[in-house]
N, CA, C and O atoms as a DFTB+ gen file, in Angstrom:
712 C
 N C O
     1  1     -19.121     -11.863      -1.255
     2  2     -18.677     -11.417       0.041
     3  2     -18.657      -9.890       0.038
     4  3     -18.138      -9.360      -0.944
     5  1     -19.159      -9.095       1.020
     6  2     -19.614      -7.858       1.228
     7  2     -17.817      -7.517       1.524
     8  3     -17.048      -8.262       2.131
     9  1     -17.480      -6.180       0.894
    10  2     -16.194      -5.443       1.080
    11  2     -16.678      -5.159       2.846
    12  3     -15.854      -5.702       3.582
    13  1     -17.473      -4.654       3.400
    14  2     -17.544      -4.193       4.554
    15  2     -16.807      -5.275       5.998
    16  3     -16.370      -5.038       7.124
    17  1     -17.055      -6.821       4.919
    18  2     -16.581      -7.698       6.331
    19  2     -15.165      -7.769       6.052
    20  3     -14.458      -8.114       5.106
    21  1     -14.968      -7.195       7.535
    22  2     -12.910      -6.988       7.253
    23  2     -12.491      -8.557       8.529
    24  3     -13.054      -8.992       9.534
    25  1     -11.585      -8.843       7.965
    26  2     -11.055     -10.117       9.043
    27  2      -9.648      -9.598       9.775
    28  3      -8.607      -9.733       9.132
    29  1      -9.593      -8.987      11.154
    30  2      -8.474      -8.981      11.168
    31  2      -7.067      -9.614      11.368
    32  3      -7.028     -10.692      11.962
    33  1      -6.049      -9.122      10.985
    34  2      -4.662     -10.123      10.915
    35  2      -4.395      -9.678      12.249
    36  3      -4.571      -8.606      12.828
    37  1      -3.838     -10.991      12.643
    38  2      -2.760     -11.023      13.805
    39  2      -1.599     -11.367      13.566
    40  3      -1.437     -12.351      12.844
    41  1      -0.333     -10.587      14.156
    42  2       0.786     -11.494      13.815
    43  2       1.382     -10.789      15.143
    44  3       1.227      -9.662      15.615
    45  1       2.320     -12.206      15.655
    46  2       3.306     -11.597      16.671
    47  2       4.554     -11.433      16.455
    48  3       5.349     -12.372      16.478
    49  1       4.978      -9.853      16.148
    50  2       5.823      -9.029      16.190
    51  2       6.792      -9.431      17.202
    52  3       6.364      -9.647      18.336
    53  1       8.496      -9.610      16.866
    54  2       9.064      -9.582      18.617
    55  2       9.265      -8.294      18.120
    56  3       9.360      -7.723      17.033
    57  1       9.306      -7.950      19.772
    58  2       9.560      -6.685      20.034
    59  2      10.857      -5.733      19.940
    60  3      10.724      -4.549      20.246
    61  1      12.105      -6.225      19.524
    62  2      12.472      -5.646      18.884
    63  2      12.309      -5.073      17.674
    64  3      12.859      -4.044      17.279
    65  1      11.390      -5.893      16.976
    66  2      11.443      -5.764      15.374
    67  2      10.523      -4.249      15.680
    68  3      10.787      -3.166      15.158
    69  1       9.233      -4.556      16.804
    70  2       8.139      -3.704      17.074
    71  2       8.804      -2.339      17.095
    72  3       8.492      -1.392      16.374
    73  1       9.772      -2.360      18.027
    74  2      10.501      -1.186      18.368
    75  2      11.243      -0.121      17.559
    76  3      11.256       1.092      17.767
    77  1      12.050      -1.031      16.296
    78  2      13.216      -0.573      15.306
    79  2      11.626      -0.098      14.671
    80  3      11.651       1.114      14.883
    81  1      10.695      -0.306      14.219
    82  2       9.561      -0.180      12.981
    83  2       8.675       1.189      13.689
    84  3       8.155       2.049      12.978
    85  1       8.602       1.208      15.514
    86  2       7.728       2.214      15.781
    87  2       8.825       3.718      15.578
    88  3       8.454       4.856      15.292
    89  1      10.252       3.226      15.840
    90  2      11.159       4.465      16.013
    91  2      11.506       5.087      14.722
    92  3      11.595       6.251      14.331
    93  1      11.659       4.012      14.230
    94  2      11.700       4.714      12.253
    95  2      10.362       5.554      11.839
    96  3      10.605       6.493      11.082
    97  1       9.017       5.384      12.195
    98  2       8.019       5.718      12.114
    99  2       7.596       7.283      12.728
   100  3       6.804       8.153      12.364
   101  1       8.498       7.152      13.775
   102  2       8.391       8.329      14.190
   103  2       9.070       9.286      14.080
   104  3       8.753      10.389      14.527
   105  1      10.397       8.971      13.310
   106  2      11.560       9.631      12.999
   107  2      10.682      10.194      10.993
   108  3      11.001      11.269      10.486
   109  1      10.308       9.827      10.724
   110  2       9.615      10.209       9.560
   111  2       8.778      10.870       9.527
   112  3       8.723      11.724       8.642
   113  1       7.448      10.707      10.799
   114  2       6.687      11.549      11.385
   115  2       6.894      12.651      11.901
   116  3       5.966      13.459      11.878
   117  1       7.853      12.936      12.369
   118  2       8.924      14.417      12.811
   119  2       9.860      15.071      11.481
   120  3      10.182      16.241      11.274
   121  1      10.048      14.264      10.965
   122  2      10.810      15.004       9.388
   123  2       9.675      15.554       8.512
   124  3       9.775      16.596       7.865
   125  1       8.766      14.896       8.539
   126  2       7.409      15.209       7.854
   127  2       6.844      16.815       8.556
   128  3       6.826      17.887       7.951
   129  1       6.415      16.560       9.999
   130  2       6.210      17.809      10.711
   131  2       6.939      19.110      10.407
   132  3       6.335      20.130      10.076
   133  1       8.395      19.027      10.544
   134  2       8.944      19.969      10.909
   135  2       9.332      20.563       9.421
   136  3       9.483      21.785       9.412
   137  1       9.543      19.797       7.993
   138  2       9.228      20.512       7.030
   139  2       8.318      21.135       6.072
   140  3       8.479      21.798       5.047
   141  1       7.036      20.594       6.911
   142  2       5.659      21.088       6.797
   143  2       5.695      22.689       7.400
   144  3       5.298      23.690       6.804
   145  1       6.189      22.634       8.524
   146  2       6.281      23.786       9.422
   147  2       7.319      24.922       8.700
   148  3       7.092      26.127       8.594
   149  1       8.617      24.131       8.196
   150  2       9.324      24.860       7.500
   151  2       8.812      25.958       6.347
   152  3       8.882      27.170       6.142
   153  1       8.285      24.830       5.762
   154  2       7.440      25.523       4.417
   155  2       6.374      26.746       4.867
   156  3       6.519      27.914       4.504
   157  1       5.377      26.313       5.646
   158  2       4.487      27.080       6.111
   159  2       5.092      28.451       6.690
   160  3       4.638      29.592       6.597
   161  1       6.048      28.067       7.204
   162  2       6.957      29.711       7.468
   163  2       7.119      30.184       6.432
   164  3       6.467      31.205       6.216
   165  1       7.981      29.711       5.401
   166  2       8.651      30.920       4.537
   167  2       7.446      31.244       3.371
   168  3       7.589      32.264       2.697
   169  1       6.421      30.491       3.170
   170  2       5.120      30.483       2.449
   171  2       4.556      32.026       3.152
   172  3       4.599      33.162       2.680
   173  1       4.048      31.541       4.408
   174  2       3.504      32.928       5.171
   175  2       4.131      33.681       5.865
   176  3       3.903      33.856       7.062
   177  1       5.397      34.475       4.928
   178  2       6.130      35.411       5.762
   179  2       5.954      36.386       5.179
   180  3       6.505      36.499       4.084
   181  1       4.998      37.615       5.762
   182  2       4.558      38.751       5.399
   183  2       5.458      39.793       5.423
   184  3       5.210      40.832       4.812
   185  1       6.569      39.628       6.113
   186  2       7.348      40.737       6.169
   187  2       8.454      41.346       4.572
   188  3       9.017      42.396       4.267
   189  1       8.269      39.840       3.875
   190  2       9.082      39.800       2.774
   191  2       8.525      38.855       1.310
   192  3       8.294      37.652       1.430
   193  1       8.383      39.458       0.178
   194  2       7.526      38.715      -0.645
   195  2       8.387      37.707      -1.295
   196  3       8.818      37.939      -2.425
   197  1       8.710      36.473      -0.607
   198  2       9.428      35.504      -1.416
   199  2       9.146      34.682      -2.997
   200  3       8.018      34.744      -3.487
   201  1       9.943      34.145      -3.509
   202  2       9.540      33.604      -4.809
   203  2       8.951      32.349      -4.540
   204  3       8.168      32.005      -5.426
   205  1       9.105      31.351      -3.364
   206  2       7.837      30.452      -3.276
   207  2       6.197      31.134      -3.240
   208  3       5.227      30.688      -3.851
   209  1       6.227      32.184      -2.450
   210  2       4.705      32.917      -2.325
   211  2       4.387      33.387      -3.290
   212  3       3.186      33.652      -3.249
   213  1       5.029      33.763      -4.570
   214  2       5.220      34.332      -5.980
   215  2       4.582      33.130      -6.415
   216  3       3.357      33.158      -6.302
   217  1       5.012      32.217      -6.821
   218  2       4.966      31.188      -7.278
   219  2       3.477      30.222      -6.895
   220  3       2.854      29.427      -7.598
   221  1       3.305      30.576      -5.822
   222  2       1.916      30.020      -4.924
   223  2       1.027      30.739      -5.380
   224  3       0.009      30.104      -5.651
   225  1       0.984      31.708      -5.563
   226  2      -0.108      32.952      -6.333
   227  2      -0.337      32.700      -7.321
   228  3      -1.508      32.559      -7.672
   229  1       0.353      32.595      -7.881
   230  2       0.497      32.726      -9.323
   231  2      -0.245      31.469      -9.869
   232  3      -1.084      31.425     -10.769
   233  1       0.366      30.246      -8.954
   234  2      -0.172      28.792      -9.677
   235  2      -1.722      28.968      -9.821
   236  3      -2.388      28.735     -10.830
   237  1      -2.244      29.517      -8.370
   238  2      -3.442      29.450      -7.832
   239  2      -4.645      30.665      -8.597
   240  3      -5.870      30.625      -8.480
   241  1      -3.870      31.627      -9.330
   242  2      -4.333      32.736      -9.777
   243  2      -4.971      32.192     -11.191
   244  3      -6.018      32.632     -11.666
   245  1      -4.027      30.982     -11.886
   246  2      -3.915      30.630     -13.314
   247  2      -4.147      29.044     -12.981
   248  3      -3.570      28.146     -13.594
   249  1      -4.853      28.887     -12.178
   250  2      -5.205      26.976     -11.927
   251  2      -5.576      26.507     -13.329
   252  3      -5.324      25.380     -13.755
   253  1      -6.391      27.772     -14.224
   254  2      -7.780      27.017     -14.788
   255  2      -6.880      26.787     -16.367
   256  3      -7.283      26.129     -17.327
   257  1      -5.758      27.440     -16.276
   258  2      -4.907      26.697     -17.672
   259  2      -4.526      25.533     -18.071
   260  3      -4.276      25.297     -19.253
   261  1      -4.439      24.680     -17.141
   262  2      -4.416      23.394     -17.118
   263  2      -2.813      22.644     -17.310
   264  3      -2.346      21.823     -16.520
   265  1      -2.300      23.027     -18.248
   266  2      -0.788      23.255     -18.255
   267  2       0.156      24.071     -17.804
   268  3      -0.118      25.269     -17.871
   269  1       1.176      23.779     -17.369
   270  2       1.895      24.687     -17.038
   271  2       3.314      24.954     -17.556
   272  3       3.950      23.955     -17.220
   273  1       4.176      25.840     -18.238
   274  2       5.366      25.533     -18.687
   275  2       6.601      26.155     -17.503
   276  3       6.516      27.280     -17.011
   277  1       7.461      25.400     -17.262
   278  2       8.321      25.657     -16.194
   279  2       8.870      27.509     -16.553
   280  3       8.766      28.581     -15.956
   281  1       9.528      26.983     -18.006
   282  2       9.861      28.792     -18.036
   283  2       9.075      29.747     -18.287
   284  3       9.440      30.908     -18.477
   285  1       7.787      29.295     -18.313
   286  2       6.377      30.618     -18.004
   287  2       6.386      30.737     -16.726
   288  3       5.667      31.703     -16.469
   289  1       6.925      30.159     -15.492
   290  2       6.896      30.050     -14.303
   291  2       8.135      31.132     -13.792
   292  3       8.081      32.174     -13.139
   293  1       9.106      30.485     -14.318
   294  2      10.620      31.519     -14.094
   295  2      10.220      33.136     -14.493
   296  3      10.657      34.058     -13.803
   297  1       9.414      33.361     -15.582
   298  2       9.486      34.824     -16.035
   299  2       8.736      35.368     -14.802
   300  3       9.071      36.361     -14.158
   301  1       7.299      34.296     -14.486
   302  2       6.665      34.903     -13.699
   303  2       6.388      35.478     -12.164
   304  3       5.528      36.198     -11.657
   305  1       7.635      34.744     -11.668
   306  2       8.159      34.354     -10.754
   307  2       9.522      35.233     -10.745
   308  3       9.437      35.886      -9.705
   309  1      10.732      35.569     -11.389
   310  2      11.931      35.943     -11.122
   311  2      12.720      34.810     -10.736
   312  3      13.716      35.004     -10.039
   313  1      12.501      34.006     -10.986
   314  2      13.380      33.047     -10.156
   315  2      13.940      31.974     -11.649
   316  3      13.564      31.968     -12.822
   317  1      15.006      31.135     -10.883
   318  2      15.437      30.109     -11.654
   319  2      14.857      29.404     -11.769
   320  3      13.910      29.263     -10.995
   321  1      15.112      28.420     -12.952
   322  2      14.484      26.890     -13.089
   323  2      14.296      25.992     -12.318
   324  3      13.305      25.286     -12.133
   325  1      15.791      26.026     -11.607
   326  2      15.734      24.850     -10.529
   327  2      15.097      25.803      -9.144
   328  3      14.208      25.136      -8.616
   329  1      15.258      26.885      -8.563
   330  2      14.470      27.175      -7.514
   331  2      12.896      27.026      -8.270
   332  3      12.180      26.383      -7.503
   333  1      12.541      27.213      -8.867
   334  2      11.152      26.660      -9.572
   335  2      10.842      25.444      -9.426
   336  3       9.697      25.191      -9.052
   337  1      11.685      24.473      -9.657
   338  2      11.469      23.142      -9.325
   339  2      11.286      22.830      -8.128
   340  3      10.383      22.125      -7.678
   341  1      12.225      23.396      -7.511
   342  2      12.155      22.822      -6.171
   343  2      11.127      23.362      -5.074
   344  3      10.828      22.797      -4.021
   345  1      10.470      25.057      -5.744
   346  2       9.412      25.292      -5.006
   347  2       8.354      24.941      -5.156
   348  3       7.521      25.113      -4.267
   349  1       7.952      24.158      -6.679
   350  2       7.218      23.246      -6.746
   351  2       7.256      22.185      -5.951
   352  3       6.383      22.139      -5.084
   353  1       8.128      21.206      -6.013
   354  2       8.024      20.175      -4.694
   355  2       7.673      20.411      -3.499
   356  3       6.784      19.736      -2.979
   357  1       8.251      21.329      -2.889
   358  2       7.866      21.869      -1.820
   359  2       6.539      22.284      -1.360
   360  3       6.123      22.359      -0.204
   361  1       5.753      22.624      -2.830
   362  2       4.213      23.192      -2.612
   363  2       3.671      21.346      -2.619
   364  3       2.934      20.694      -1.879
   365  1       4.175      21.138      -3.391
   366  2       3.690      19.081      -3.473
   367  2       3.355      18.760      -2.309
   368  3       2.301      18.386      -1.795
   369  1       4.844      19.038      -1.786
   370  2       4.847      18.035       0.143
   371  2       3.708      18.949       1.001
   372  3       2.872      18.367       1.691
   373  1       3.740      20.343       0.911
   374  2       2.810      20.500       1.941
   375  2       1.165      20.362       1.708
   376  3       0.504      20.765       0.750
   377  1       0.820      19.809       2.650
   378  2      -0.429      19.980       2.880
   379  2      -1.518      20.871       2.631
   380  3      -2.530      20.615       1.978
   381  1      -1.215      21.976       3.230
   382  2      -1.987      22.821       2.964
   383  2      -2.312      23.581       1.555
   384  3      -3.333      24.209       1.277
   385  1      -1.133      23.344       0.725
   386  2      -1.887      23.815      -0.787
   387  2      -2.274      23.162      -1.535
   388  3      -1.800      22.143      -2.037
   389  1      -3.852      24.063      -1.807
   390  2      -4.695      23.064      -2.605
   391  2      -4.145      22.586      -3.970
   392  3      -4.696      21.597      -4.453
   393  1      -2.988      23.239      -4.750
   394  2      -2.722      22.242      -6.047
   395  2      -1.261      21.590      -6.082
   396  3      -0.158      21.862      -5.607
   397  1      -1.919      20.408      -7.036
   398  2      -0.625      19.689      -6.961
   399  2      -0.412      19.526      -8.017
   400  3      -1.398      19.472      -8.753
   401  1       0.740      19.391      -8.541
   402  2       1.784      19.472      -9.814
   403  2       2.164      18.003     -10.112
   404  3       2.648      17.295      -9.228
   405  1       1.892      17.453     -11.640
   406  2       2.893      16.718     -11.830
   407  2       3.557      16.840     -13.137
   408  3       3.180      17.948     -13.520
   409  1       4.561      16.200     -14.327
   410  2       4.786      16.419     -14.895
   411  2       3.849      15.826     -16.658
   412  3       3.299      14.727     -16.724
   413  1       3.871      16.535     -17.513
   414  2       2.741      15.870     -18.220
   415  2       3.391      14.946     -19.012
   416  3       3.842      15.665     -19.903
   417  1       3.692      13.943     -19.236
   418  2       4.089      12.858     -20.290
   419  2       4.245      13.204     -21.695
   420  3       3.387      13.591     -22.488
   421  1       5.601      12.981     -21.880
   422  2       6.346      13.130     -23.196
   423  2       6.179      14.452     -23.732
   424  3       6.139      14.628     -24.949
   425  1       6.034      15.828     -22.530
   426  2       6.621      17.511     -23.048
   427  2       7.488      17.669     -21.423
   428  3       7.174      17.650     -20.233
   429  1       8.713      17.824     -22.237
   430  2       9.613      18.297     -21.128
   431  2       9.578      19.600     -20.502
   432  3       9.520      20.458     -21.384
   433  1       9.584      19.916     -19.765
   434  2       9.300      21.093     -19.088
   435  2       7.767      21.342     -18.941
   436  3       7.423      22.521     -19.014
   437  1       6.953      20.558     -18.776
   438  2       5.300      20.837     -18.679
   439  2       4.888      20.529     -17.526
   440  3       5.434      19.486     -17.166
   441  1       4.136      20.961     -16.719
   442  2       3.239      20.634     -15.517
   443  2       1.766      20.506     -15.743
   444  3       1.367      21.305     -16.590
   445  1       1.107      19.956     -15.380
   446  2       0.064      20.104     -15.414
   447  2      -0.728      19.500     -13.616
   448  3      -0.110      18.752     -12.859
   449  1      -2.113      20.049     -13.319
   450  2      -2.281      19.101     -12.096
   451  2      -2.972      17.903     -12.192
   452  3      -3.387      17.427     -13.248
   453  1      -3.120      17.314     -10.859
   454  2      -3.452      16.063     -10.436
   455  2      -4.507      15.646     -10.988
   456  3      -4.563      14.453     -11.287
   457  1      -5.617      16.516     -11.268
   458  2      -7.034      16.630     -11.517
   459  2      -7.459      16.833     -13.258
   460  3      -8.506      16.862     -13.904
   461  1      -6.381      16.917     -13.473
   462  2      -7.148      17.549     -15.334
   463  2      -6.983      16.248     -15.529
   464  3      -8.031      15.856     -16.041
   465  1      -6.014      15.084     -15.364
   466  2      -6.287      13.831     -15.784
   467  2      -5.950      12.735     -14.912
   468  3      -4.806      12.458     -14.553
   469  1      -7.288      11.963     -14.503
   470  2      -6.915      11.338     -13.919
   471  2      -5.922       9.916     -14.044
   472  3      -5.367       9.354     -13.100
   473  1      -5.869       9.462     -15.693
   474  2      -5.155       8.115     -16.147
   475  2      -3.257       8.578     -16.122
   476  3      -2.251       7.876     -16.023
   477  1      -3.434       9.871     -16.246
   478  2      -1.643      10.035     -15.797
   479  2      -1.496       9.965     -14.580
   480  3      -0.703       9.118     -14.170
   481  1      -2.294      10.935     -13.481
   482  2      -2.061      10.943     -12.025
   483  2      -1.637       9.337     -11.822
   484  3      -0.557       8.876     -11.456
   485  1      -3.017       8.572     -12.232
   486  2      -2.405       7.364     -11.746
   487  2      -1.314       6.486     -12.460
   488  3      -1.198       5.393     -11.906
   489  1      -0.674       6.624     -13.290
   490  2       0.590       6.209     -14.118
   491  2       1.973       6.904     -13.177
   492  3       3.081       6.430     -12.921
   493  1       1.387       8.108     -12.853
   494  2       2.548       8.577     -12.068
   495  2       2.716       8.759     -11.181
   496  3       3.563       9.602     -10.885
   497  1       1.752       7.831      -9.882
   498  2       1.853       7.512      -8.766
   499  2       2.392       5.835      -8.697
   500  3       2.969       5.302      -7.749
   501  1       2.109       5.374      -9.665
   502  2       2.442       4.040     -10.054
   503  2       3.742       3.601     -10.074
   504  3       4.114       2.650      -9.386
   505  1       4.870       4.567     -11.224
   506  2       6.125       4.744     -11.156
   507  2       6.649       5.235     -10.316
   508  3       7.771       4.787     -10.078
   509  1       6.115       6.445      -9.394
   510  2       6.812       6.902      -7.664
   511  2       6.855       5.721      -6.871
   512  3       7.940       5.305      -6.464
   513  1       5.532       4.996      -6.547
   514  2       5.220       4.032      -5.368
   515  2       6.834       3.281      -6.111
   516  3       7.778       3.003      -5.371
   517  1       6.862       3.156      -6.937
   518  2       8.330       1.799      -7.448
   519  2       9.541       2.526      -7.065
   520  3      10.413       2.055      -6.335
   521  1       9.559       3.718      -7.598
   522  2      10.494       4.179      -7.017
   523  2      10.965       3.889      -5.326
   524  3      11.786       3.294      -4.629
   525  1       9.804       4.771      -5.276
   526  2       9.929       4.833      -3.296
   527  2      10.232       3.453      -2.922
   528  3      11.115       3.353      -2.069
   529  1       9.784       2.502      -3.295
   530  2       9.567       1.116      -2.879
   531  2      11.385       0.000      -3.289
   532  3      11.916      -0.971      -2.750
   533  1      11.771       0.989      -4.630
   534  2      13.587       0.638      -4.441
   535  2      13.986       1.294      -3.530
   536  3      14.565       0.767      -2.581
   537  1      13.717       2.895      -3.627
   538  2      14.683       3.452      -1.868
   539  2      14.956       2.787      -0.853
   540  3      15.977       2.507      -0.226
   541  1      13.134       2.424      -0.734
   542  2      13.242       1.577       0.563
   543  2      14.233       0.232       1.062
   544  3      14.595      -0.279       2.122
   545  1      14.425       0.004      -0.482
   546  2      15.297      -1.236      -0.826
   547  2      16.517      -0.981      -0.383
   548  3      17.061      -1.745       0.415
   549  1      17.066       0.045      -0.807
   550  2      18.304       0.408      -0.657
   551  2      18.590       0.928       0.348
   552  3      19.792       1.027       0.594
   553  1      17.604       1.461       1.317
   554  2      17.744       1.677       2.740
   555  2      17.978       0.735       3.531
   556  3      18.810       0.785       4.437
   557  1      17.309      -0.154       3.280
   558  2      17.418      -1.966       4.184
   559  2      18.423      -2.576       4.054
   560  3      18.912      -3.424       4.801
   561  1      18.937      -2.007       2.693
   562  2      20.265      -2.878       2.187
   563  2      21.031      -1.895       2.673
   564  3      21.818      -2.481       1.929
   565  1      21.613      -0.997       3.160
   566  2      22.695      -0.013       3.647
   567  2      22.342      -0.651       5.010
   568  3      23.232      -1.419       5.377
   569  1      21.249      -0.553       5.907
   570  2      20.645      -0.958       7.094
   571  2      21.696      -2.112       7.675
   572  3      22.513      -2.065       8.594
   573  1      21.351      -3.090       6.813
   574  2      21.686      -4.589       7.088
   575  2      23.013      -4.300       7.082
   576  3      23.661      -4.217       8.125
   577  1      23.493      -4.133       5.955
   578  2      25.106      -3.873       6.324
   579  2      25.594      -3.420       6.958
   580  3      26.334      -4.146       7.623
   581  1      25.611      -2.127       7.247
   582  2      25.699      -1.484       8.518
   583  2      25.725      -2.398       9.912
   584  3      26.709      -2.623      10.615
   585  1      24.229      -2.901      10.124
   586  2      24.036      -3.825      11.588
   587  2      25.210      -5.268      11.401
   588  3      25.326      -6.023      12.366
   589  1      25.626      -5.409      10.738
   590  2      26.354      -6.517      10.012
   591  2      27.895      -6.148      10.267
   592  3      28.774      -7.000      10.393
   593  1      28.060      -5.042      10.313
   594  2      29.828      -4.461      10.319
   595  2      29.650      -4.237      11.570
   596  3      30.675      -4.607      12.143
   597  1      28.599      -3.664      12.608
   598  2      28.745      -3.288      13.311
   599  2      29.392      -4.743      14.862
   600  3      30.178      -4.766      15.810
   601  1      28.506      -5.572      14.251
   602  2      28.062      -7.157      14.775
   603  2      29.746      -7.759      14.641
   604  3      30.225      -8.502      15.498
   605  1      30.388      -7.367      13.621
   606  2      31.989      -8.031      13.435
   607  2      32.550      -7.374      14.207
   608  3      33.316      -7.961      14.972
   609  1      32.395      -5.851      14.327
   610  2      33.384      -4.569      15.048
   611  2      32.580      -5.344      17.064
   612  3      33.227      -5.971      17.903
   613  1      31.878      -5.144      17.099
   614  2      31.910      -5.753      18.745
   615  2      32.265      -7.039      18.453
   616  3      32.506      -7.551      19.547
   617  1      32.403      -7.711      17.738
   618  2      32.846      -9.325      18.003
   619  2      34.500      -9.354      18.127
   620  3      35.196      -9.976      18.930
   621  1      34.894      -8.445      17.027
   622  2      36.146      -8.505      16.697
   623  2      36.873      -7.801      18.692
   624  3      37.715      -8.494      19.264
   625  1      36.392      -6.580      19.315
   626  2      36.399      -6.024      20.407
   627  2      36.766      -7.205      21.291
   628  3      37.841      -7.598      21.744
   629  1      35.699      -7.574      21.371
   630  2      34.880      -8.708      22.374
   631  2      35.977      -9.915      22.251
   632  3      36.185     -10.565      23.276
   633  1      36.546     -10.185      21.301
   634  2      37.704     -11.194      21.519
   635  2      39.033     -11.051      21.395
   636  3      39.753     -12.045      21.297
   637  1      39.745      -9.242      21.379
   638  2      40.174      -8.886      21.347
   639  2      40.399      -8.912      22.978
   640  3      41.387      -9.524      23.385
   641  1      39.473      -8.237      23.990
   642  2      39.374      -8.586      25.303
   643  2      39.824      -9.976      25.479
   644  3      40.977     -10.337      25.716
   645  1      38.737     -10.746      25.328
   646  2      38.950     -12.395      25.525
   647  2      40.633     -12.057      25.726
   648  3      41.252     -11.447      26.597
   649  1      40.937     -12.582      24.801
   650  2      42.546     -12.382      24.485
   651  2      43.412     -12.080      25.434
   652  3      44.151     -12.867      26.024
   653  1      43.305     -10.729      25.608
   654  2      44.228      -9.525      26.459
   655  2      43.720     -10.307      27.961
   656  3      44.341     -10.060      28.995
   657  1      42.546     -11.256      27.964
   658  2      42.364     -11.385      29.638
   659  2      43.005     -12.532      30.031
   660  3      43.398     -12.747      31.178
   661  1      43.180     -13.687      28.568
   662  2      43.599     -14.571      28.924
   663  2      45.218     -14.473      28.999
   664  3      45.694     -15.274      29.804
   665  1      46.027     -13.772      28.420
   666  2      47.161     -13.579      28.751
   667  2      47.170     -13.025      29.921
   668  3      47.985     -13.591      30.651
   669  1      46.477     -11.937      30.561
   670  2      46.913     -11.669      31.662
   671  2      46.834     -12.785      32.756
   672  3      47.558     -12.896      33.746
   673  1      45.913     -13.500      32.407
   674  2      45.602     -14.839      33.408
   675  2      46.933     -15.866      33.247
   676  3      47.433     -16.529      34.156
   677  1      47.312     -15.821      32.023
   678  2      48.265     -16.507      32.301
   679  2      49.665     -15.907      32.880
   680  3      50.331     -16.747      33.485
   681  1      50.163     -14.752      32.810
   682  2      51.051     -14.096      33.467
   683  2      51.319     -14.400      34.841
   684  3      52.345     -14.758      35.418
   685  1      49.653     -14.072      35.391
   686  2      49.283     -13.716      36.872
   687  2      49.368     -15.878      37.152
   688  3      49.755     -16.341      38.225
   689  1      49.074     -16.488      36.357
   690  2      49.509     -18.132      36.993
   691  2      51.081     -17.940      36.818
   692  3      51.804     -18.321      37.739
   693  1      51.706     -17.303      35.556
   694  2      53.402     -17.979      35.940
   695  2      53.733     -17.089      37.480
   696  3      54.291     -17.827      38.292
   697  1      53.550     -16.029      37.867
   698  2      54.302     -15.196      38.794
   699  2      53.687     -15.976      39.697
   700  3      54.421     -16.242      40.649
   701  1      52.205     -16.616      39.771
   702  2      51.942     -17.213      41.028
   703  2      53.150     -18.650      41.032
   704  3      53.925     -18.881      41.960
   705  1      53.082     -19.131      40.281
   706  2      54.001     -20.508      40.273
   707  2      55.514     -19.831      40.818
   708  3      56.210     -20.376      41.675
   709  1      55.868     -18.503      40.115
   710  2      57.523     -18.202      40.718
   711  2      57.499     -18.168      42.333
   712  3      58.540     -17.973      42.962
């Protein structure tokens, strides 16, 4: 069977489910945007030479070393370890820079990129996707509970009313009977 013949799935979605799945989608799609945009600001702000743009140079100046050690980064850079780290991630998430960082297996503090090997890249997209894929877990599971407390708190309301209406109903029958 030729990969080219695709069969497509149908399934009918109710539309709530459609709705909660397009709004989450887009709420990720806008967090995604706007710290893309974030980055891209303080990356290209000419008025002031920050230690992410330090750091962006520098990676890009020395691509062809292949390794990278975090505190060869700090000297070169001025900056801390952890702002190092984290302006690494930051160069990760955006788009627009061409290298990407991961960590090299069994040397702590090492980087190396995506491209010098490809059998780690994929070992360590392997262990993220699992990762990401418990978050997600644990998002659904906070989710549910949440919609679940919320479902007792109007029920608990909701017959709390009941209640308060049927006493008044009965009040309003004894004074009618007096």
């Amino acid at each position: 069977m030729s990969k080219d013949l695709r069969i497509p799935i149908t399934m009918e979605i109710p539309p709530e489910v459609s709705s909660a799945v397009e709004d989450r989608v887009s709420e990720d799609v806008a967090y995604v945007v706007a710290r893309e945009k974030a980055i891209e600001k303080t990356y290209n702000n000419l008025k002031r030479r920050n230690s992410i743009r330090k750091l962006g140079e520098y990676l890009l100046n020395n691509w062809n070393k292949g390794e990278f050690i975090i505190s060869d980064l700090c000297r070169a850079t001025g900056s801390k370890e952890n702002v190092v780290k984290m302006h690494i991630a930051d160069l990760n998430f955006w788009r627009q820079f061409p290298l990407k960082l991961i960590p090299v297996p069994k040397k702590a503090g090492h980087l190396q990129s995506v491209l010098k090997d490809i059998n780690t890249t994929e070992k360590y997209l392997r262990r993220k996707s699992r990762t990401i894929a418990s978050m997600e877990q644990v998002y659904e599971n906070m989710d549910s509970q949440v919609r679940v407390k919320k479902e007792e708190y109007a029920h608990k309301t909701s017959s709390k009313v009941k209640v308060e209406e049927k006493e008044k109903e009965k009040e309003q029958e004894e004074d009618n009977l007096d």
